[in-house]
C-alpha positions as CSV (number, residue, x, y, z in Angstrom):
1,X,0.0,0.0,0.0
2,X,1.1,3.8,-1.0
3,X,0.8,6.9,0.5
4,X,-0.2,10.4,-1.0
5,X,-0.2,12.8,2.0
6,X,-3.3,14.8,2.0
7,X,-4.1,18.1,4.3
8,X,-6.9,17.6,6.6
9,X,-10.0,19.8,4.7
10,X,-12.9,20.6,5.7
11,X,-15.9,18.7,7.4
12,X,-18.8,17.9,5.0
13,X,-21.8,20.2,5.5
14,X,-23.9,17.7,5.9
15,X,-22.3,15.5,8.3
16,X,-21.8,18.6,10.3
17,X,-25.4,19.6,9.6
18,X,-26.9,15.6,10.7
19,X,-24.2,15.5,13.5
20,X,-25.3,18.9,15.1
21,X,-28.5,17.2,14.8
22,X,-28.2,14.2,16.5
23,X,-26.0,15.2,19.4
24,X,-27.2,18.5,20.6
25,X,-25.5,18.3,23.5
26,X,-22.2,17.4,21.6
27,X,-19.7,14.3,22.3
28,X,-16.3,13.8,23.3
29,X,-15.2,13.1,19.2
30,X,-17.1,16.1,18.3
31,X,-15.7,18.7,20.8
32,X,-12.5,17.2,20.5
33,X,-12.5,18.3,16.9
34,X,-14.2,21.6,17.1
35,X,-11.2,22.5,20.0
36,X,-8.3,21.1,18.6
37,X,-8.9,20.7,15.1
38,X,-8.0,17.4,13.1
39,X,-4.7,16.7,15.2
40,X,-3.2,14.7,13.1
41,X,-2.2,14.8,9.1
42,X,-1.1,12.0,6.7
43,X,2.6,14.0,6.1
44,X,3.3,13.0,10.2
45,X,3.3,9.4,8.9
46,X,4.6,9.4,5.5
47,X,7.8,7.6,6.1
48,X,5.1,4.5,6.8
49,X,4.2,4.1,3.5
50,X,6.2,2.8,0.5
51,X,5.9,6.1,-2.4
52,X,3.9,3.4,-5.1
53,X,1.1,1.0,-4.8
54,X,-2.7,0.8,-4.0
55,X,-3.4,3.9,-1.9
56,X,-3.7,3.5,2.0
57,X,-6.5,4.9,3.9
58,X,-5.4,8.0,5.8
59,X,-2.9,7.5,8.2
60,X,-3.6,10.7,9.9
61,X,-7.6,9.6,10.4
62,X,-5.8,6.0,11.3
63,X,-3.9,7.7,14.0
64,X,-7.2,9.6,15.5
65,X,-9.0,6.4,15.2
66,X,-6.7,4.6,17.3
67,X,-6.7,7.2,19.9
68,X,-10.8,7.2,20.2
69,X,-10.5,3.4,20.3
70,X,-8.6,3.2,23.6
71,X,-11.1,6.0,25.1
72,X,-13.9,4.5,24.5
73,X,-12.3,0.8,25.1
74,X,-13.6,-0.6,22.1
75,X,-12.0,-4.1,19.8
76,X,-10.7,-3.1,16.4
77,X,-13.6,-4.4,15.2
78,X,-15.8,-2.6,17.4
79,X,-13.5,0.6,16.0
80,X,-14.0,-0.1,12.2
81,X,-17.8,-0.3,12.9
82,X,-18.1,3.3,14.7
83,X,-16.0,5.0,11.6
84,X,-18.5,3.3,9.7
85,X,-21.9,3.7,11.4
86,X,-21.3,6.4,14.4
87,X,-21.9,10.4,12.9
88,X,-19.5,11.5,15.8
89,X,-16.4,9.6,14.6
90,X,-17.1,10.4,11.2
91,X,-17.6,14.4,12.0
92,X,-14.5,14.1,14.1
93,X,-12.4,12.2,11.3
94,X,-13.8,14.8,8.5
95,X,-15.8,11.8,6.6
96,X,-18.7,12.1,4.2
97,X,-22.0,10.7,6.0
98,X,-21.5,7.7,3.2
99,X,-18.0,7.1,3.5
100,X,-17.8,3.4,3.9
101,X,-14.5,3.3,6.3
102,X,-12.1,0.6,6.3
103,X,-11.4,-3.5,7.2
104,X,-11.1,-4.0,11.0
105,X,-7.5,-5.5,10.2
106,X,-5.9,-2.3,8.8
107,X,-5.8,-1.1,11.9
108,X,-3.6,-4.0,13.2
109,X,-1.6,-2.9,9.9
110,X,-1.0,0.3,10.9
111,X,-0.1,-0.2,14.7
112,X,2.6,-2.9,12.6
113,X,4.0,0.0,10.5
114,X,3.7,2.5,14.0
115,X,5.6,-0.3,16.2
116,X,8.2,-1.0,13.5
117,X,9.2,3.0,12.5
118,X,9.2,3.4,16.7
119,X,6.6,6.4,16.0
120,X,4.0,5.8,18.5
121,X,4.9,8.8,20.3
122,X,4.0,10.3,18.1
123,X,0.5,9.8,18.7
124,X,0.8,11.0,22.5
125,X,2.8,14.1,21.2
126,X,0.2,15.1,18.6
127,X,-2.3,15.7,21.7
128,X,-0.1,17.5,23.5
129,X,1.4,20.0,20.7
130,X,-2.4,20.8,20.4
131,X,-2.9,21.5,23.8
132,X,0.1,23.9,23.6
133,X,-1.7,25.7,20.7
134,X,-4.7,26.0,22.3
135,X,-2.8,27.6,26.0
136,X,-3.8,23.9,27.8
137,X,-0.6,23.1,28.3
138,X,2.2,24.8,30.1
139,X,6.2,24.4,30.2
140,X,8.2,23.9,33.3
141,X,6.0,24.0,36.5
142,X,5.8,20.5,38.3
143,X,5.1,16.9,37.1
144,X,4.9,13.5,39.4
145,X,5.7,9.8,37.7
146,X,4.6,7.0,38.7
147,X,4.8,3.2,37.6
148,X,2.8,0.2,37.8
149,X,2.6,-3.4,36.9
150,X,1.5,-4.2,33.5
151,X,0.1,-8.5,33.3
152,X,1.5,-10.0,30.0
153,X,-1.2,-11.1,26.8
154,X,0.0,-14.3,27.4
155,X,-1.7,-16.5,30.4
156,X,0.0,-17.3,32.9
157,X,1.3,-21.1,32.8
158,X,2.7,-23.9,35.7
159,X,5.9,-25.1,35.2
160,X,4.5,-28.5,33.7
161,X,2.4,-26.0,30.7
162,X,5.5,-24.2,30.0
163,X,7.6,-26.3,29.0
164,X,5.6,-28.4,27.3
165,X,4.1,-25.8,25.3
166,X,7.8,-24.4,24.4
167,X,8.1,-28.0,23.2
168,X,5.4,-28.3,21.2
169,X,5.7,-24.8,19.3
170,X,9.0,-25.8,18.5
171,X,7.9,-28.7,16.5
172,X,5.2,-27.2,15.1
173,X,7.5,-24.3,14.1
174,X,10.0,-27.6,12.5
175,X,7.1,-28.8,11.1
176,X,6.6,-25.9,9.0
177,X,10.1,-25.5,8.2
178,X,11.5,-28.9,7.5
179,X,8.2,-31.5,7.5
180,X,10.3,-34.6,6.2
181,X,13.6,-34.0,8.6
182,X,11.2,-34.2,11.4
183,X,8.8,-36.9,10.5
184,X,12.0,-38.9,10.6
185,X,13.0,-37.2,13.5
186,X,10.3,-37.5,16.1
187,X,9.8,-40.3,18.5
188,X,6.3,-41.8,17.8
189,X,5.3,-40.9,21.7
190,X,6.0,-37.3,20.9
191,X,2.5,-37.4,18.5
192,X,1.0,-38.9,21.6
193,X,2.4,-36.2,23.8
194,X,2.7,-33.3,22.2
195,X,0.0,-33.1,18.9
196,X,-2.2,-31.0,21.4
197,X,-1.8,-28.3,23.3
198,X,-0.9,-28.6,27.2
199,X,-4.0,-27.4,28.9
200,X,-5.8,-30.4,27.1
201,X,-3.4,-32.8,28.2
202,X,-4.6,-34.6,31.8
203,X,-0.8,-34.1,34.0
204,X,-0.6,-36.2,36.9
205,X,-1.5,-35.2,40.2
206,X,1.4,-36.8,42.6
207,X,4.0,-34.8,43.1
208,X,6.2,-37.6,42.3
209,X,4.5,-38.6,38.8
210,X,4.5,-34.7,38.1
211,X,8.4,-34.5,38.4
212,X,8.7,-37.6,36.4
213,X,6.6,-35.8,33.4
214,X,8.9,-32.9,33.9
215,X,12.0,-34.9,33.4
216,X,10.3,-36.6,30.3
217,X,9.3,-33.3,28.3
218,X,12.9,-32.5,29.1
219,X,14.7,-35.4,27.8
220,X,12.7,-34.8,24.3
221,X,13.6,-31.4,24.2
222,X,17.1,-32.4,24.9
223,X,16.7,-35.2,21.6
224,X,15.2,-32.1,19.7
225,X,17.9,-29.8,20.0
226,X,20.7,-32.4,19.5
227,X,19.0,-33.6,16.8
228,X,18.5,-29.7,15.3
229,X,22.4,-29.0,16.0
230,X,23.7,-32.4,14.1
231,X,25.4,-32.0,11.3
232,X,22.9,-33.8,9.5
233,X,20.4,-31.6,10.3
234,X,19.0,-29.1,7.3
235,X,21.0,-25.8,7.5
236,X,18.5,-22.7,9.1
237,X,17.0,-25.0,11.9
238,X,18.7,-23.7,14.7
239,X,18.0,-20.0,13.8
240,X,14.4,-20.7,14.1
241,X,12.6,-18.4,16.6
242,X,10.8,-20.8,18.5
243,X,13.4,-23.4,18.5
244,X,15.7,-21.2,20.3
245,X,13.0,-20.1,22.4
246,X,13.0,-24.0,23.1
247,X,16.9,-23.4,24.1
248,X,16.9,-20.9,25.9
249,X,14.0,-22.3,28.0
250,X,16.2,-25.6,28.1
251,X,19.1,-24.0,29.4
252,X,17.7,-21.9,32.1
253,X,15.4,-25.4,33.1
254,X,17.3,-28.4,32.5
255,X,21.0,-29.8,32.8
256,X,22.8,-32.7,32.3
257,X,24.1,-34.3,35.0
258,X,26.0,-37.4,34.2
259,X,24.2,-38.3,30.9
260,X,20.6,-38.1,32.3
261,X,18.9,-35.1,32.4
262,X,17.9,-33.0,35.6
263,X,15.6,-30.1,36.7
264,X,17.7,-27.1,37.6
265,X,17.8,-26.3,41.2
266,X,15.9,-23.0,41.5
267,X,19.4,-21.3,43.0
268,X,20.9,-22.4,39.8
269,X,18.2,-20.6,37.6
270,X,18.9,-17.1,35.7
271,X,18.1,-13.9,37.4
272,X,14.5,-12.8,36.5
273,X,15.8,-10.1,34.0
274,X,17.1,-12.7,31.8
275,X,14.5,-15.9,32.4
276,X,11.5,-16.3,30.3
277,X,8.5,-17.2,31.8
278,X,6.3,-18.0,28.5
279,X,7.3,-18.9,24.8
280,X,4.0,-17.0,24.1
281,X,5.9,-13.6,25.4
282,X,9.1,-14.0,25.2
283,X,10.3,-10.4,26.6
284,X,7.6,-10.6,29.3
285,X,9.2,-11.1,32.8
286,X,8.5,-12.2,35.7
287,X,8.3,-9.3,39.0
288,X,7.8,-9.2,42.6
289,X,6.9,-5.4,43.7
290,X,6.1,-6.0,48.1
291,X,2.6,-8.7,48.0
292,X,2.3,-8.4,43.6
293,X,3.6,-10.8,41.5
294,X,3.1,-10.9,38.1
295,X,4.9,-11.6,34.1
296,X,4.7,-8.9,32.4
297,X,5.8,-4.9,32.1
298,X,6.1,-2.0,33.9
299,X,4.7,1.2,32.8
300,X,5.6,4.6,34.0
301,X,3.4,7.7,33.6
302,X,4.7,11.3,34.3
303,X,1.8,14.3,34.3
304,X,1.8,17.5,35.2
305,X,0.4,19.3,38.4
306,X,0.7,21.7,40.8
307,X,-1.7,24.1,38.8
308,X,-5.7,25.1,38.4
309,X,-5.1,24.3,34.4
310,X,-5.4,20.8,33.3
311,X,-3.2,17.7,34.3
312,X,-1.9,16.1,31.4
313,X,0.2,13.4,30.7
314,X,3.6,14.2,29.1
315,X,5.6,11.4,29.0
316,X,4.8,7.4,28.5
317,X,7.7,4.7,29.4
318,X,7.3,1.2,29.4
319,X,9.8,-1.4,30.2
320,X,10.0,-5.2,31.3
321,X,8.7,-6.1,34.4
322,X,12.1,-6.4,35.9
323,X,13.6,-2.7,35.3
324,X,13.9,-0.9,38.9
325,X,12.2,2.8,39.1
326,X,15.7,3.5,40.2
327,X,17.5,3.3,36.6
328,X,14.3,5.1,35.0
329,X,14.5,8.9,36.4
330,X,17.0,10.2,33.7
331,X,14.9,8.0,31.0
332,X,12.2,9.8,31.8
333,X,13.5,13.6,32.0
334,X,15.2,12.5,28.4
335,X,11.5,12.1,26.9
336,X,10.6,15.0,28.4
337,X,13.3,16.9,27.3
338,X,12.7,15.4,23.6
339,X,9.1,16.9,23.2
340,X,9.6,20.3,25.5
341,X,7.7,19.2,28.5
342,X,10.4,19.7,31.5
343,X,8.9,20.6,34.3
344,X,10.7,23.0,36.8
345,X,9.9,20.3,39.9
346,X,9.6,16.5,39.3
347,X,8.0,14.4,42.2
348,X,8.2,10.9,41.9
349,X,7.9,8.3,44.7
350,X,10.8,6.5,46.8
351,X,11.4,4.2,44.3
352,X,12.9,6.4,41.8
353,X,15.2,9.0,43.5
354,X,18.8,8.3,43.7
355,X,22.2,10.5,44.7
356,X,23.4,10.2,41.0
357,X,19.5,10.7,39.9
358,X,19.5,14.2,41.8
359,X,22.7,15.1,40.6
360,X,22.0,14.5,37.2
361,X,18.1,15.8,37.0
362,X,19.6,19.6,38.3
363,X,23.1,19.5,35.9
364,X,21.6,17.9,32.8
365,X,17.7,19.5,32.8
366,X,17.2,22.1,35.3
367,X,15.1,19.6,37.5
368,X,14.6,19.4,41.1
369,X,13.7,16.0,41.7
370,X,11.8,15.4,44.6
371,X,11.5,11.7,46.6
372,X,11.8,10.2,50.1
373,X,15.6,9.1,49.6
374,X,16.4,5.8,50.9
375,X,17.6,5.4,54.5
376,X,21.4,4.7,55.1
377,X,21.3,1.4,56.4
378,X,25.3,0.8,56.7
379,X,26.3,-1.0,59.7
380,X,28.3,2.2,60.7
381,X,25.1,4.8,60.7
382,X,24.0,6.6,63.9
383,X,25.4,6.9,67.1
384,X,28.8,8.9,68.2
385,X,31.0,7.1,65.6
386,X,28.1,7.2,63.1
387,X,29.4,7.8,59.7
388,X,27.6,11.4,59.4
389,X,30.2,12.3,63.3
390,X,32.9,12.4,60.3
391,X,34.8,15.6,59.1
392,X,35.1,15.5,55.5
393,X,37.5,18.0,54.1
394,X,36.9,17.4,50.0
395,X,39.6,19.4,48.5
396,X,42.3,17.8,50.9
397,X,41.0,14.1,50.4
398,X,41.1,13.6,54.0
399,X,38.2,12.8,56.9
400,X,38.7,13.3,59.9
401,X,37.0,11.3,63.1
402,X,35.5,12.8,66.1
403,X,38.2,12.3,68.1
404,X,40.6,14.4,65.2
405,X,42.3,11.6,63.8
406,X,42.8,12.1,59.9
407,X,42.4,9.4,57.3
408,X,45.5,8.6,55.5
409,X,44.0,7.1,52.1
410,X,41.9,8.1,49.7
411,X,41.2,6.1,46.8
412,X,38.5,6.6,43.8
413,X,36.9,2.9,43.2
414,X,34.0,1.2,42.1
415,X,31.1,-0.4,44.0
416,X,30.1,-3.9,43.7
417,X,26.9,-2.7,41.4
418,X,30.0,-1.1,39.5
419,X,28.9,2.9,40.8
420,X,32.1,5.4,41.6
421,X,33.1,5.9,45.4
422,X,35.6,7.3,47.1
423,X,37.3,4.5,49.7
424,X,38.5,6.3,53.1
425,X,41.0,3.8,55.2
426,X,42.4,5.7,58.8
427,X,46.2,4.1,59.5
428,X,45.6,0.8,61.5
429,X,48.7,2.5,64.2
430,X,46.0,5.2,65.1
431,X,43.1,3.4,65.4
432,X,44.5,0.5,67.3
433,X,45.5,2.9,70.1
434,X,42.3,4.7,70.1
435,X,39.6,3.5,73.3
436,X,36.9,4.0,71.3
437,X,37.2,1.6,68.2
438,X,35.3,-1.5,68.9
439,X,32.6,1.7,69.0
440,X,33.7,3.0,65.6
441,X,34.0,-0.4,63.5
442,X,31.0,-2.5,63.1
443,X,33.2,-5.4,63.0
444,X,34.9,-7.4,65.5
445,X,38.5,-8.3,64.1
446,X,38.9,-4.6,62.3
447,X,41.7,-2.4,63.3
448,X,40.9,0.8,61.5
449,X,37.9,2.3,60.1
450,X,37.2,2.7,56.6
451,X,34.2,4.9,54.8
452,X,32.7,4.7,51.7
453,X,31.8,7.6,50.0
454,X,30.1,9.4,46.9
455,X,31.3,11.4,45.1
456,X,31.4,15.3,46.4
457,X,28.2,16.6,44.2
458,X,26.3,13.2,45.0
459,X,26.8,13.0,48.7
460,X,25.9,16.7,49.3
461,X,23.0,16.5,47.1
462,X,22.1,13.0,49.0
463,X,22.6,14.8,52.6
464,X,20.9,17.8,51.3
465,X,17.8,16.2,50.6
466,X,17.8,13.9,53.5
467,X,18.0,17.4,55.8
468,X,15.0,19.1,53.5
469,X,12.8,15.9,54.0
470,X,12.3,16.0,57.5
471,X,10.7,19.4,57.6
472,X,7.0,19.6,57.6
473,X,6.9,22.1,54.9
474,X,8.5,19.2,52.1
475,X,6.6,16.5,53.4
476,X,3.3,19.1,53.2
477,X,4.6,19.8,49.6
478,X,4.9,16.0,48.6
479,X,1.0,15.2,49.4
480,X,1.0,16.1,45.6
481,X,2.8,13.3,44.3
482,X,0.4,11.2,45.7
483,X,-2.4,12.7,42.9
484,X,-0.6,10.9,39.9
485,X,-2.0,7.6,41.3
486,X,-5.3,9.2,39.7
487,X,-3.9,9.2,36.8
488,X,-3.2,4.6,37.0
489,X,-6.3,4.3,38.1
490,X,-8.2,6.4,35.1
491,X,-5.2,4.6,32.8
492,X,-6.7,1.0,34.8
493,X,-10.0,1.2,34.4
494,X,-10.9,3.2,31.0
495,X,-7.9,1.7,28.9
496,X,-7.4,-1.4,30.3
497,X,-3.9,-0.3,31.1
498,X,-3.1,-2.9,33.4
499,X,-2.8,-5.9,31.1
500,X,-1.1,-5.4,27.5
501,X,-3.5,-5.9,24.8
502,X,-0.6,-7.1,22.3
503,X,2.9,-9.3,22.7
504,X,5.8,-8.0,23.0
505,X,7.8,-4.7,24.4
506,X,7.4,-2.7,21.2
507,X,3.5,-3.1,20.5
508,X,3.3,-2.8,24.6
509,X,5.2,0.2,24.9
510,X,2.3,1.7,21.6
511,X,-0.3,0.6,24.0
512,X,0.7,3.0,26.7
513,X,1.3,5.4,24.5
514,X,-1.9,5.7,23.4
515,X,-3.2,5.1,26.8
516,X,-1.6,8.4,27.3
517,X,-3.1,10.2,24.8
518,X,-6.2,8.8,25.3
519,X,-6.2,9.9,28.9
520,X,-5.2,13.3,27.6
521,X,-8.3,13.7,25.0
522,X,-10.8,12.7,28.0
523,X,-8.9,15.1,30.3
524,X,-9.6,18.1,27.6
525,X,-13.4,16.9,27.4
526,X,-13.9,17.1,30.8
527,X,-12.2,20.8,31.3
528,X,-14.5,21.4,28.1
529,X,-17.8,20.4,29.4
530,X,-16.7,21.5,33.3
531,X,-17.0,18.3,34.6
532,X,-15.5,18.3,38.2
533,X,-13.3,15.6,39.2
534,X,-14.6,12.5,41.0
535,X,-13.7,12.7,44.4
536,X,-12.2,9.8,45.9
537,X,-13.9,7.1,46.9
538,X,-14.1,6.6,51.1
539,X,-16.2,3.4,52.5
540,X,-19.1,4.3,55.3
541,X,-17.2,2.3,57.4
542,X,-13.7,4.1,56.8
543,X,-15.5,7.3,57.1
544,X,-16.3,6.6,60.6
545,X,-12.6,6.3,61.1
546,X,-11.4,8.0,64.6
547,X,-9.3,11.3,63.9
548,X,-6.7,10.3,66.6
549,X,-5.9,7.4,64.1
550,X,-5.8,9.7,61.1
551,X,-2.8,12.0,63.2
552,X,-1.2,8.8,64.3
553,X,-0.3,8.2,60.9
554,X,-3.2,5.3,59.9
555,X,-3.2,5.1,56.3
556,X,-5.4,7.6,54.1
557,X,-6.4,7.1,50.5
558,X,-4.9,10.0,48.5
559,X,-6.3,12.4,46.3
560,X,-7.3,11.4,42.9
């Protein structure tokens, strides 16, 4: 399919005349047009298309379409019918009252060509370069992020499923590939075994006739993937997805342990960044986040606040279940920086804020970040010999204890999660000599103290915000963090944000994306119409809560 970019025109008369008609009171698609205009054109997505061939439907409608879609939480099918039969969608898209619209499935076509160019931020920014125009949006002032778990397409599977269905789709994908090489291949129980899927198979019930399957499934897939790595084998086999799928899954699983094969101790296992927990998903993980478990993604959502004007979301980022909200703070200021929507003051929660992360938000964007930093939970905090009772004189190199003893070595090294410290040793002549130093060192053989440290712009920032956290005025100031969990919960319930419709990290991430800008179009709708905003919801019972509990710090839900 081609492409000739053509400028959004003018609405039909009559479908403005019927549609004025038929909602008098206007809808979201039709406000949303008469306040922003057409927001997007085909020239945005011309690189999509190839220049020749039978002419696409317009990517810039395509684009709008998919936006209304995950507002209104409706199937692609469900899509293709309200461009079709619904006056609104076609008033909002520019359509004659006739147009017939499109097939259901070009709409899975065009989120292919969105994933593949990476462009489906561009769908969130063409909301928000609107807003601009229109004085909804603002630059700097404050944003808060937050991030929650995302559940995988794929369902969830025991141990016994998995591996038998990473079995299975590797022969089916050999089947395919080389039909003769494997009908000479296969053992004639594997028909038996594995011609159906698992969940129709009846697995034992004993524990012990349950581990004996296990070991069965992965002696086959042990025969498979000798027999796909033998010379004899037809050249390409190995480099079949699936089949190294089945490898992969093998290897993290199963080992050999004197010719026969055994289940992997779970201690022996991959970390959970690197193990799969589905064939289906392959770049799904699996997560643990306090009493949630889950295999999937993460999503982080950053919006602004802090202001009577709207809250909008600016910036989308999605990653694998297993990515702490540690590594994602200088992620998230880069997208922000990318599409001019830096705020001024960023609050996030405790997960996110680090001494490099405070550093680097202030010297690379301008940013205050603002979180409860983590606790120092060295052995050698608090108390007279606490590391904080230290002198630190940073353009001699030297530290100096309380009792005026000066470190003799200073030495720039790396940490063990490979970060860059300063190591601090005192001379072992001083310290032994000193009264105090089974008080100093935490433990019980040490002669000398030694002290880790950041680096000068990181530890002052770290101690810096530390100090500024325990005064009432910041903690009264970072009540509005906790508004952004609004923002989940309107991403939860009207876009479905909390399991990925698609498979994969790519389509995933184009979910959120237009999660975001479909949170955005029914954010502007609301501030159009005046709606207020829900208040949150309290129980009777909670209600009745006793105010003494409320000051002695009893939980409270936050603000939406």
């Amino acid at each position: 399919m081609s492409m000739q970019p053509k400028e959004p025109g003018e609405i039909p008369a009559e479908t403005v005349r019927v549609a004025r008609a038929a909602f008098r009171k206007g809808s979201l698609a039709i406000r949303i047009r008469d306040e922003l205009g057409s927001l997007f054109t085909d020239g945005q997505f011309a690189d999509l298309f190839p220049a020749r061939g039978k002419p696409a439907w317009s990517p810039g409608r395509l684009a709008l379409v998919l936006v209304l879609q995950f507002v209104e939480g409706l199937t692609d099918r469900q899509a293709a019918e309200a461009v079709r039969a619904r006056i609104d969608f076609k008033y909002a898209l520019g359509l004659e009252l006739g147009d017939p619209g499109f097939d259901f499935s070009v709409l899975s076509e065009f989120r292919d060509r969105l994933v593949e160019a990476d462009a489906g931020r561009q769908l969130l920014d063409g909301i928000l370069v609107a807003a601009r125009e229109k004085n909804l949006l603002a630059s700097g002032g404050k944003a808060r992020t937050d991030s929650t778990h995302v559940l995988s397409a794929a369902r969830e599977l025991n141990w016994l499923e998995m591996v038998a269905e990473t079995l299975r789709a590797a022969l089916n994908a050999l089947a395919v590939a080389a039909p003769d090489w494997l009908r000479e291949v296969a053992c004639p129980d594997w028909f038996r075994h594995y011609a159906t899927r698992a969940e129709d198979s009846r697995f034992p019930k004993a524990h012990t006739k349950r581990g004996e399957t296990g070991l069965r499934i992965g002696a086959d897939g042990m025969r498979l993937l000798e027999a796909v790595t033998s010379p004899d084998a037809p050249a390409g086999l190995r480099d079949v997805e699936q089949v190294e799928i089945l490898r992969q899954v093998w290897v993290q699983h199963f080992h050999l342990v004197g010719g026969e094969v055994v289940r992997r101790d779970p201690k022996d296992r991959p970390p959970g960044a690197t193990r799969l927990v589905t064939h289906y998903d392959p770049q799904a993980r699996g997560s643990v986040k306090r009493d949630t478990m889950w295999d999937g993604y993460k999503v982080h959502l950053t919006e602004t606040c802090g202001t009577d004007a709207l809250d909008l979301i600016t910036n989308v980022a999605t990653t694998v279940a297993t990515v702490p909200d540690s590594l994602m703070a200088e992620e998230i200021h880069r997208g922000l920086a990318g599409h001019g929507c830096l705020p001024g003051e960023h609050w996030v929660d405790a997960g996110y804020p680090t001494a490099a992360a405070l550093v680097a938000a202030r010297r690379e964007h301008g940013i205050a970040l603002h979180g409860p930093m983590a606790a120092n939970t060295t052995a050698q905090t608090g108390g007279a010999y606490g590391q904080d009772a230290f002198t630190i004189d940073w353009d001699h190199q030297q530290v100096t204890c309380p009792d005026g003893v000066t470190s003799t070595q200073w030495h720039h090294r790396h940490s063990p999660q490979g970060l860059p410290v300063i190591r601090v040793r005192f001379n072992p002549a001083d310290c032994r000599a000193c009264p105090h130093l089974r008080d100093c060192v935490s433990s019980p053989n040490a002669e000398r103290r030694e002290i880790t440290l950041r680096h000068r712009e990181e530890h002052e920032a770290l101690h810096a915000a530390r100090r500024e956290q325990q005064t009432d005025a910041w903690k009264d100031r970072y009540k509005i963090r906790a508004g952004v969990e609004g923002a989940i919960s309107q991403g939860v319930g009207r876009c479905g944000l909390r399991r990925s419709r698609y498979r994969g990290l790519a389509k995933t991430s184009l979910q959120h994306q237009l999660t975001g800008a479909a949170i955005n179009l029914a954010r502007i709708d609301a501030h159009l119409t005046q709606t207020p905003r829900a208040r949150t919801r309290t129980s009777h019972f909670a209600a009745l809560r006793p105010a003494e509990q409320q000051l002695n710090g009893a939980k409270q839900p936050g603000p939406n």
